[in-house]
C-alpha positions as CSV (number, residue, x, y, z in Angstrom):
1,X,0.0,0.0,0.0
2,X,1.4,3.9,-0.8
3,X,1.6,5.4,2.4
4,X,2.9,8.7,3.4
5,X,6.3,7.1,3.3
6,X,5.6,6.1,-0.5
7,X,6.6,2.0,-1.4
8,X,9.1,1.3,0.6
9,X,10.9,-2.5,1.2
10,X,13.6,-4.2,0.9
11,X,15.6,-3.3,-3.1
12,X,15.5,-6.7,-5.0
13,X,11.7,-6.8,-5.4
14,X,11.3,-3.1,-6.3
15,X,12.1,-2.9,-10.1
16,X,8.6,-3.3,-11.6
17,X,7.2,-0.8,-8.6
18,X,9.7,1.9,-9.8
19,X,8.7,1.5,-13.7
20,X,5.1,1.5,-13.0
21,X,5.6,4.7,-10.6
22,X,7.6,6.3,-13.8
23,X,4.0,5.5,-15.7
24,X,1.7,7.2,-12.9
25,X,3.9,10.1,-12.5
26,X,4.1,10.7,-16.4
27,X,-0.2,10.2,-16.1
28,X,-0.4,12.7,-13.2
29,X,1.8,15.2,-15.4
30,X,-0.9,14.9,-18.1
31,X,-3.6,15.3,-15.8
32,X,-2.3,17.9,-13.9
33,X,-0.1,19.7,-17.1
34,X,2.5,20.3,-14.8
35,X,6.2,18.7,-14.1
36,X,5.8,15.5,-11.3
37,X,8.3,14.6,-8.9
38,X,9.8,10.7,-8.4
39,X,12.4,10.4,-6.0
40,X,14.3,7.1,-4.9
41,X,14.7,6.6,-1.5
42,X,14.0,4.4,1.7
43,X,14.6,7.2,3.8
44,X,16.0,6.4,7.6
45,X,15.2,2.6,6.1
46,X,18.7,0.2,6.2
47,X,20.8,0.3,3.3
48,X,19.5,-2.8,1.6
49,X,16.1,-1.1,1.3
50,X,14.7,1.1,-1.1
51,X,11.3,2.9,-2.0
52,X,9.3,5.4,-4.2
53,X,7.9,8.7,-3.4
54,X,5.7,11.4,-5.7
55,X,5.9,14.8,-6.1
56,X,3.2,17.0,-6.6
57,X,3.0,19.8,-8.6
58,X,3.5,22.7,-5.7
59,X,6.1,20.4,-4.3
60,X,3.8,18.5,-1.7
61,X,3.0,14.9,-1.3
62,X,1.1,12.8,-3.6
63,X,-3.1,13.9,-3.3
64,X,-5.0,10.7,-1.5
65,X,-6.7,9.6,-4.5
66,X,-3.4,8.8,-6.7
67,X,-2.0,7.4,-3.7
68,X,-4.9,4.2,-4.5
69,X,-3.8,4.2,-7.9
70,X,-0.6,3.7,-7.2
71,X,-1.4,1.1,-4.5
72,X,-3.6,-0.6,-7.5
73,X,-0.9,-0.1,-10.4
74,X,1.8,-2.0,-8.0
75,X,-0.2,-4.6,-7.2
76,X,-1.8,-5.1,-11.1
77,X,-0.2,-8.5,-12.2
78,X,1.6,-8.0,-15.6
79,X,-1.6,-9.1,-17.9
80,X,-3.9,-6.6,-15.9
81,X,-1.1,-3.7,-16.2
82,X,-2.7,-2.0,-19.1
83,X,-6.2,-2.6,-17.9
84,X,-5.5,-1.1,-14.8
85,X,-3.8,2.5,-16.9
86,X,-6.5,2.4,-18.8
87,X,-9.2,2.7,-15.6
88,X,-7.2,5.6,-14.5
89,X,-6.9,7.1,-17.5
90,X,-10.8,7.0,-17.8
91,X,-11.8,7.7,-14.2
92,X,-9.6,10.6,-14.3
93,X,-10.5,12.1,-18.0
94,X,-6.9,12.4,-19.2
95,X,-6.0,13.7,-22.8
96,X,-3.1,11.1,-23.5
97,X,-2.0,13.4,-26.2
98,X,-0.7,16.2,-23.4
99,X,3.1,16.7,-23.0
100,X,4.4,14.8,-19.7
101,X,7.2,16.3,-17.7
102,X,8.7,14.2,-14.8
103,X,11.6,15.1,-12.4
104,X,13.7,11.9,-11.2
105,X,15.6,11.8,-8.0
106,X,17.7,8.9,-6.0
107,X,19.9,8.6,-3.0
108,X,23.1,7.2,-2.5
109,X,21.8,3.6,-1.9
110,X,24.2,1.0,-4.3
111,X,20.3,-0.1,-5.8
112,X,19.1,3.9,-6.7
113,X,21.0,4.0,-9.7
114,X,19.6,0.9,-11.0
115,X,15.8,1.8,-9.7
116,X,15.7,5.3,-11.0
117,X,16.6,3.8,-14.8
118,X,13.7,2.1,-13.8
119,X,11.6,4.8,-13.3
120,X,13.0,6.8,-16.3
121,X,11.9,3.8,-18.3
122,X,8.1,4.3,-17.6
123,X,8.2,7.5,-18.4
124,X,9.9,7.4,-21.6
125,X,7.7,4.2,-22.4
126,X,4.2,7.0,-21.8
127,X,5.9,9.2,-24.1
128,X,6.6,11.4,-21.4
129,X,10.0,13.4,-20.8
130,X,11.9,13.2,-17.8
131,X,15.1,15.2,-16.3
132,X,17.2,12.9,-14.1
133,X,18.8,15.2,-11.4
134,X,20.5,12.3,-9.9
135,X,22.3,12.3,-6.1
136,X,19.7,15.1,-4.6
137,X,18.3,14.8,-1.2
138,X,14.5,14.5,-0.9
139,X,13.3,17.9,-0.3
140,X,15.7,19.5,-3.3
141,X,13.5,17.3,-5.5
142,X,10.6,18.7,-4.1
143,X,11.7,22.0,-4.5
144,X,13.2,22.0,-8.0
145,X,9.4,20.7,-8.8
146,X,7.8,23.6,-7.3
147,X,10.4,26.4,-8.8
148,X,9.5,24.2,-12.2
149,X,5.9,24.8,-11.9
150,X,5.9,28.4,-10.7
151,X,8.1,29.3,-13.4
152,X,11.1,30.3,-11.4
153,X,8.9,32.3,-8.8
154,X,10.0,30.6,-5.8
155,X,13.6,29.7,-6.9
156,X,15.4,28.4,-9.9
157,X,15.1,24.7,-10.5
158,X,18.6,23.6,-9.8
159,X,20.8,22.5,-6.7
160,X,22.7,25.5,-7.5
161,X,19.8,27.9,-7.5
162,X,18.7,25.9,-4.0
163,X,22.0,26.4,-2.6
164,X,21.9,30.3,-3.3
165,X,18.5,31.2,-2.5
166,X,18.7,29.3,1.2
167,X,22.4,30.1,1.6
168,X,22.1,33.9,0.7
169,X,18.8,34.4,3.2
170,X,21.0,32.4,5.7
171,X,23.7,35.0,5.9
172,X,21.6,38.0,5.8
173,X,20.0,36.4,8.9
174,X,23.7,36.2,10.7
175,X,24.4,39.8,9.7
176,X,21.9,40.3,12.8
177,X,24.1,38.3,15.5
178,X,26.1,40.3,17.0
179,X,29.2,39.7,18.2
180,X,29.2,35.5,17.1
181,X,32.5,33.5,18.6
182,X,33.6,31.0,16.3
183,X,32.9,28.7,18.9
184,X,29.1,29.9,18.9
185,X,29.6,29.3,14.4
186,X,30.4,25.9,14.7
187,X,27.9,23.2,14.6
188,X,29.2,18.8,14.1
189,X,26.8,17.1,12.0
190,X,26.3,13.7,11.6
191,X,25.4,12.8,7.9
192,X,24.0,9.4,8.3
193,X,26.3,8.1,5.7
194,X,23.9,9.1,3.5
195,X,23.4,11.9,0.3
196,X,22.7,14.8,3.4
197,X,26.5,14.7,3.4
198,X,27.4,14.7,0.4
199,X,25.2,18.5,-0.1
200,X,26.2,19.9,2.9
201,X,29.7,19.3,1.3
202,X,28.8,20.9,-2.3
203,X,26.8,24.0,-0.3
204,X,29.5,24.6,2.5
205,X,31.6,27.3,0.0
206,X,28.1,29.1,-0.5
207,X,28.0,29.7,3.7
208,X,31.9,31.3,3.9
209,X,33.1,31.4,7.2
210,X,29.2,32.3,9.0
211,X,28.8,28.4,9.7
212,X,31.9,26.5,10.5
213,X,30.6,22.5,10.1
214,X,32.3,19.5,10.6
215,X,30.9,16.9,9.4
216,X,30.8,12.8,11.0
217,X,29.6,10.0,8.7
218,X,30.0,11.3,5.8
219,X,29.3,7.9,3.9
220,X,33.5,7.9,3.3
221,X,33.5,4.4,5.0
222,X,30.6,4.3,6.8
223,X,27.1,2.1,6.6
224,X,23.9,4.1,5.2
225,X,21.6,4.8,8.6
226,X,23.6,2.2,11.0
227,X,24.2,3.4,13.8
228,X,23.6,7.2,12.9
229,X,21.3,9.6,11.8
230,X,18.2,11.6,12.9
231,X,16.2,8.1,13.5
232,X,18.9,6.1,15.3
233,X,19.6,8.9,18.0
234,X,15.8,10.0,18.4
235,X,14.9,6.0,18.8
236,X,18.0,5.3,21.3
237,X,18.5,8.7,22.6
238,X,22.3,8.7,22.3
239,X,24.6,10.2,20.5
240,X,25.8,8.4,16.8
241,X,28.7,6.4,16.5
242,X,31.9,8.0,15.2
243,X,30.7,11.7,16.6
244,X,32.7,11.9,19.7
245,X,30.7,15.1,22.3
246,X,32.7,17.3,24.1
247,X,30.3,18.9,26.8
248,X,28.1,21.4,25.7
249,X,29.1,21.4,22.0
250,X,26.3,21.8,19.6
251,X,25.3,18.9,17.2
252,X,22.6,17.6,14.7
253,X,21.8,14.5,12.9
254,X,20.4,14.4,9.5
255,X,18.2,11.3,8.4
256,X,19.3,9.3,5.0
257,X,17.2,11.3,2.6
258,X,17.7,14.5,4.5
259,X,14.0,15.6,5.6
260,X,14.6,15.1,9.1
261,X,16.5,16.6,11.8
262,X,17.4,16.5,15.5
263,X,19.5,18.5,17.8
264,X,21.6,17.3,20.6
265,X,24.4,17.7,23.4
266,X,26.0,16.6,26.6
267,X,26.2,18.7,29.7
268,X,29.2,18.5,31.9
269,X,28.1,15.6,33.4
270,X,28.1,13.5,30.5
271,X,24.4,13.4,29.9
272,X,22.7,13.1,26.9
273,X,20.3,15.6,25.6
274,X,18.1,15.3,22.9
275,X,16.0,18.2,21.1
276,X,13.6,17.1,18.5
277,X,11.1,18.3,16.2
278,X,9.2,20.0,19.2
279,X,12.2,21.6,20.6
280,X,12.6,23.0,17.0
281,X,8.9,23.8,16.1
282,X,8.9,25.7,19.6
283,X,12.0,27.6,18.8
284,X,11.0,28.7,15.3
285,X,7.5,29.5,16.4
286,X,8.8,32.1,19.4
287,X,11.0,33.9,17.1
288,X,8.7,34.0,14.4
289,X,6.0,35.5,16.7
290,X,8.3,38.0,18.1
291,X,9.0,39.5,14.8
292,X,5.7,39.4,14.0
293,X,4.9,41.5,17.3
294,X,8.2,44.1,16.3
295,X,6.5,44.6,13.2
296,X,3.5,45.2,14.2
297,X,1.8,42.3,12.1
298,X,-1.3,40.6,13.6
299,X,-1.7,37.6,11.6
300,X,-3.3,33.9,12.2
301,X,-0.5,31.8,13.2
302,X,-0.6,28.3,14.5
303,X,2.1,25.2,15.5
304,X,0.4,21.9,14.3
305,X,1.8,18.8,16.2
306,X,0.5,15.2,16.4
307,X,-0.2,13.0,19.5
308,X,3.5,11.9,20.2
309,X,4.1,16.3,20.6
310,X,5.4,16.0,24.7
311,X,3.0,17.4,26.8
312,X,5.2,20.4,28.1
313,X,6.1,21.5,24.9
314,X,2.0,21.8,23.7
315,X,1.6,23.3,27.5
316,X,4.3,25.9,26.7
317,X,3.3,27.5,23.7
318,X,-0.3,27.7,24.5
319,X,0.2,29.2,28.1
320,X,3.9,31.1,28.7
321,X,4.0,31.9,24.3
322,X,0.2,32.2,23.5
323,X,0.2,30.7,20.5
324,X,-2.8,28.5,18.9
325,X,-1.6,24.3,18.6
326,X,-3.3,22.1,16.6
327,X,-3.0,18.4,16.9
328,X,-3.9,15.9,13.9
329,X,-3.4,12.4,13.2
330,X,0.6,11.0,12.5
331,X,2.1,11.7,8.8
332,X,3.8,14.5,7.1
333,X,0.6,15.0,4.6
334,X,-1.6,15.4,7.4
335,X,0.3,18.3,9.6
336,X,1.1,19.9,5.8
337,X,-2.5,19.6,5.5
338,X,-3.8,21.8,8.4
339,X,-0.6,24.0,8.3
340,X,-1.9,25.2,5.4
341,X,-5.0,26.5,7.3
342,X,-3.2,29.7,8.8
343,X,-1.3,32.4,7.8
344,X,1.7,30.9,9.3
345,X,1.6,27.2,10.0
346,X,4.6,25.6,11.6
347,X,5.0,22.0,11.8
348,X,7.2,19.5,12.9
349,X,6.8,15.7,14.0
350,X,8.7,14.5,16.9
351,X,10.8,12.7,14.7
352,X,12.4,16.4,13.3
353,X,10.1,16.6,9.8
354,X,8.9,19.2,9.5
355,X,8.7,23.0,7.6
356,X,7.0,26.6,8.2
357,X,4.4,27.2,5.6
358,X,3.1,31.2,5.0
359,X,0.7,32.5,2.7
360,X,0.7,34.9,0.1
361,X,-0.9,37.6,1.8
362,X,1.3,37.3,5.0
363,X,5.0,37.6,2.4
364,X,2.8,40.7,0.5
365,X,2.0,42.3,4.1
366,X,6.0,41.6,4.6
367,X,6.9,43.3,1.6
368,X,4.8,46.3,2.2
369,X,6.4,47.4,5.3
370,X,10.0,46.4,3.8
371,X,8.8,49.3,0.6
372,X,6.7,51.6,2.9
373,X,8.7,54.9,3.7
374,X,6.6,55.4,6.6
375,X,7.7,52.1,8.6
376,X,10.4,53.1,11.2
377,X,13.3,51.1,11.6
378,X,12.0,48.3,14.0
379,X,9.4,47.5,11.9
380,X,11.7,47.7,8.8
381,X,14.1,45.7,10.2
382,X,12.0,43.1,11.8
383,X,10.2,43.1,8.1
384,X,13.7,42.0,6.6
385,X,14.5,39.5,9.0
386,X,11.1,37.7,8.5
387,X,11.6,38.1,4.7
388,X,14.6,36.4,4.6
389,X,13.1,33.7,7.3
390,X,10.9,32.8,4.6
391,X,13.5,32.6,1.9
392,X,15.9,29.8,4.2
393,X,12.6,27.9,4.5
394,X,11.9,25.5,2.4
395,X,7.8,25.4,2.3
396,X,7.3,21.8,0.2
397,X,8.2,19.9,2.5
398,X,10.4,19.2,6.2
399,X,13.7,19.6,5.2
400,X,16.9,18.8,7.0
401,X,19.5,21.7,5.3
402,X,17.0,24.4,5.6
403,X,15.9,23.8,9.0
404,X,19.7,23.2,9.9
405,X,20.3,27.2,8.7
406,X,17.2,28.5,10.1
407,X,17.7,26.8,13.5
408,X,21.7,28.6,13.4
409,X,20.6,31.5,12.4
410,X,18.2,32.0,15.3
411,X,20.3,30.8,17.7
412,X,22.8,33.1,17.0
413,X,20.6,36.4,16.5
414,X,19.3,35.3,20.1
415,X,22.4,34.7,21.4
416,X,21.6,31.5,22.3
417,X,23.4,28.5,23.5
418,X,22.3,25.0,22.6
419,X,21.8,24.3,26.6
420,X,19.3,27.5,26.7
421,X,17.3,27.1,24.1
422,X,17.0,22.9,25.7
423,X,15.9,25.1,29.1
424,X,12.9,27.0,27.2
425,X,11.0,24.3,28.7
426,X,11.5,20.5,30.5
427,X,10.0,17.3,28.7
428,X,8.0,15.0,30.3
429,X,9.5,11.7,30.8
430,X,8.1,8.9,28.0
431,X,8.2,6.1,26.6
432,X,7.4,4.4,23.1
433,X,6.3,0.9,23.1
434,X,4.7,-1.4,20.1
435,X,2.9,-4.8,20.8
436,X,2.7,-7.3,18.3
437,X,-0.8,-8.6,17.3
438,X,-2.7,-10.9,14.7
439,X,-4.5,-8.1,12.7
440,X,-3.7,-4.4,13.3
441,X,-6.7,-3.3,12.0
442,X,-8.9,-4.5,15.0
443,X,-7.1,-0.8,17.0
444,X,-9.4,2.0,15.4
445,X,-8.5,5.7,16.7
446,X,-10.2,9.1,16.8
447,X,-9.6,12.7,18.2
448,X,-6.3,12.8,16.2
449,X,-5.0,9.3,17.1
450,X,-5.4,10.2,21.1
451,X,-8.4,7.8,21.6
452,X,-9.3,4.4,20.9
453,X,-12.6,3.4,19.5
454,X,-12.0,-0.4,19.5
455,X,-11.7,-3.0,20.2
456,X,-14.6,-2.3,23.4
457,X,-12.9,-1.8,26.5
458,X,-9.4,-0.6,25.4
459,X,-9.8,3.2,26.3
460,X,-11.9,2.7,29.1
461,X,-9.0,0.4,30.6
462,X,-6.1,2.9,29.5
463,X,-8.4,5.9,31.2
464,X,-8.4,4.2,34.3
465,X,-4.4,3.0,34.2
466,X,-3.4,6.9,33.2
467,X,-5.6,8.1,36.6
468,X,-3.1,6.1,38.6
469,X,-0.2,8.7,37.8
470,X,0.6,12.3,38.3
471,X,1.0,14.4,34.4
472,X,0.0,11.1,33.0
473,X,-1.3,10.6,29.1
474,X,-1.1,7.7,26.8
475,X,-2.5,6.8,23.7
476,X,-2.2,3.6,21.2
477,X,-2.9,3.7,17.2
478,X,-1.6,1.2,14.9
479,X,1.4,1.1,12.4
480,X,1.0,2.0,8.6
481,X,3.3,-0.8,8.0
482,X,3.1,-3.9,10.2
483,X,0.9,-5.7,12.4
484,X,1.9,-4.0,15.4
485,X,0.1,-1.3,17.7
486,X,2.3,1.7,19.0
487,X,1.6,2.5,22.7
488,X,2.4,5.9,23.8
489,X,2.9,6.9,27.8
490,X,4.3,10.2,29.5
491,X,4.2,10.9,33.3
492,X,6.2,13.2,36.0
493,X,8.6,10.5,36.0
494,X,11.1,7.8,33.7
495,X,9.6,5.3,36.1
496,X,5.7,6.3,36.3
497,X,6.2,6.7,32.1
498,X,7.2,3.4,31.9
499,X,5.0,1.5,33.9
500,X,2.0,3.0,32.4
501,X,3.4,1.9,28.5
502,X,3.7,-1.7,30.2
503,X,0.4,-1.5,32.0
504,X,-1.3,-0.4,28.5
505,X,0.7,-2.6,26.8
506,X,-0.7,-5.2,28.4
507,X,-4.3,-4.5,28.1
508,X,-3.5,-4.0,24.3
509,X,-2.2,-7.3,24.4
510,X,-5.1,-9.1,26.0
511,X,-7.8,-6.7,24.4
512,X,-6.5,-6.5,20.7
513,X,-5.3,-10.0,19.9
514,X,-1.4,-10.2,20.8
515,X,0.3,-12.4,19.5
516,X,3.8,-13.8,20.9
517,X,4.8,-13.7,24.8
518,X,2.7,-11.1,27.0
519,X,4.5,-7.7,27.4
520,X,7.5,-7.7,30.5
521,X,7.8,-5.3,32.6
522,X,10.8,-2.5,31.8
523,X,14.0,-2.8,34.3
């Protein structure tokens, strides 16, 4: 099934996926007449996997209804194949005889190459004509198709063009720091071995000396995703291997397609410290409302988070920075979906995807005060430094570069060290849990994910267990991709947390069909 990850398993069965994909993406460019994304990635997926993603025309996911016929093209045996094109073709009224433009991307996994030929293949077989861009991360693809389709509006459609537009914005930010230590201008990255490194490498001579990196696992002689990267240090909350800490020194970790990030450090003690996508969302969101304020600009801003947001994160920005948070159900599309709501939508999964999104009228109310000869100078100035905000974001999609520039530049106009902007506010302990069962489908959700509907008796049993403790919450919902259910659990403490994700692990267990050895308690 095409989920909000795309196709995505293990490389050697992938071949005819990535050739039919090449035929739906060149049928969505004749529906649409506009240039389609395909890019070639498995993501924060081990190296042996692979998978498919499409681009939409304005550089967001895939619309809900193609998403079906790409679940029914991949799973069309060959004879039905041309059956199955034509039902789209009539269901969705397309003129074959329209030009087709598709845009091909691919990672650095040993199978991309291969796969994307694949993929160029069914375009070329529609009669449809592709550009193959190659090593590009995930969210340059996405961009390059929305520069493509706005005719150069929003950038020009090349990694170079991406480089200079987010680099240039970037350092007209820092012009705003004052007095930045090159201690305070260096960040270590961790690259997951993936193509994240690589284009940090190719951009670094477009930042000069305003960003001093130095980059770990840089895929030199390291394994895609093993042991690094954004997913591997959110999941184990430790640093990667190969990226030695010194205390308090400011790091990030990209994921292997470079769409997610997460921040980190170690205090003097040696502890680990982790700040994900709501550390970041809360960040951006607070300076982003502050220069609205400076400027005088009232507009309709919100953060959009899901159910796994920490509690003392949604408590802060509603109550100390007044701002509106919206929760919806888990999956890029979804938080994209309701960003684009307000004015100024941020968003950002725990995981570290995630983007700000503004409208049109907010960037024209910008540029009036920028032009106006009657703003004064705070509002001038707080004009320009939201203006060139919006031009280091990049608005298709979560991005791992662009949030990396945004989140130095505001640390350093702030003056900001990596252990204050950790102290805005304290998580709540938690714990992630997932119990295996015969049939995942038996766990339905409402209220964004935070509530069970059945099977009968879950939620009533997981209200009762969540009474027992002091800042308690928990909520299951089950995978996109395997027959497991997720259980969720925060409380005022590492201990209450995980007793309550064992205790409604358990009634998962007996209540929704495990399957396997009953849950054991967490030492």
């Amino acid at each position: 099934q095409y989920g909000t990850a795309g196709f995505r398993t293990n490389a050697k069965v992938l071949d005819h996926i990535m050739f039919r994909m090449g035929l739906l993406a060149t049928l969505r460019s004749k529906k649409t007449k506009a240039t389609i994304g395909v890019m070639v990635t498995a993501s924060h997926n081990p190296e042996e996997d692979n998978g498919v993603k499409l681009v939409d025309p304005m550089g967001e996911m895939v619309t809900p209804t193609w998403e079906g016929y790409a679940t029914q093209l991949a799973n069309a045996e060959d004879d039905d194949l041309l059956m199955a094109l034509k039902d789209i073709i009539a269901k969705e009224e397309i003129n074959m005889s329209q030009e087709a433009h598709v845009f091909v991307g691919r990672d650095t996994r040993s199978s991309s190459a291969s796969l994307s030929q694949a993929v160029l293949e069914g375009v070329s077989s529609l009669g449809g004509l592709n550009k193959d861009y190659g090593l590009v991360t995930t969210p340059q693809l996405h961009y390059m198709v929305c520069c493509q389709n706005t005719r150069g509006k929003y950038g020009e459609a090349t990694v170079e063009g991406y480089y200079k537009k987010l680099c240039q914005a970037f350092i007209k930010l820092i012009k705003n720091a004052s007095n930045c230590t090159d201690d305070q201008k260096h960040l270590s990255l961790d690259g997951a071995n993936g193509i994240g490194a690589l284009k940090v490498r190719e951009m670094e001579s477009h930042l000069g000396k305003e960003l001093q990196i130095s980059l770990y696992n840089d895929g030199s002689n390291g394994k895609l995703n093993y042991q690094c990267g954004a997913d591997f240090v959110k999941v184990q909350q430790k640093p990667p291997t190969g990226l030695e800490i010194k205390p308090g020194e400011r790091c990030c970790s990209f994921d292997g397609d470079a769409d997610r990030i997460v921040y980190y450090y170690s205090d003097s003690e040696g502890k680990f410290h982790l700040l994900d996508g709501d550390k970041i969302a809360t960040l951006i969101s607070t300076f982003i409302k502050e220069l609205l304020t400076q400027a005088g600009l009232n507009v309709n801003m919100a953060v959009v988070q899901t159910a796994y947001a920490n509690g003392s994160s949604t408590r802060y920005l509603e109550e100390t920075m007044k701002v509106t948070v919206k929760c919806t159900k888990t999956g890029v599309k979804h938080l994209h979906h309701v960003a684009q709501e307000f004015d100024i939508g941020v968003y950002f999964e725990a995981n570290g995807h995630g983007t700000v999104l503004l409208s049109k009228s907010v960037e024209d109310k910008i540029q009036q005060l920028i032009d106006s000869p009657n703003s004064d100078d705070e509002k001038k100035r707080a004009a320009l430094l939201l203006q060139n905000t919006i031009n280091v974001v990049n608005q298709t999609v979560g991005d791992a570069i662009s949030d990396m520039l945004l989140i130095e530049a505001i640390l350093a106009i702030k003056g900001m060290t990596v252990q204050q902007w950790d102290a805005i506010y304290t998580d709540l302990p938690n714990r992630q849990l997932k119990v295996k069962v015969a049939d995942r489908r038996v766990i339905d959700t409402t209220d964004a994910e935070r509530r069970a509907l059945s099977p009968a008796g879950l939620q009533d049993a997981i209200d009762a267990l969540v009474k027992k403790y002091s800042l308690a919450r928990s909520f299951v919902r089950p995978s996109g991709t395997e027959d497991v259910v997720r259980v969720y659990a925060e409380a005022d403490t590492q201990e209450s947390a995980d007793a309550l994700a064992h205790e409604v692990s358990l009634a998962v267990y007996r209540l929704a069909g495990g399957v396997g050895d009953e849950p054991k308690p967490l030492h």
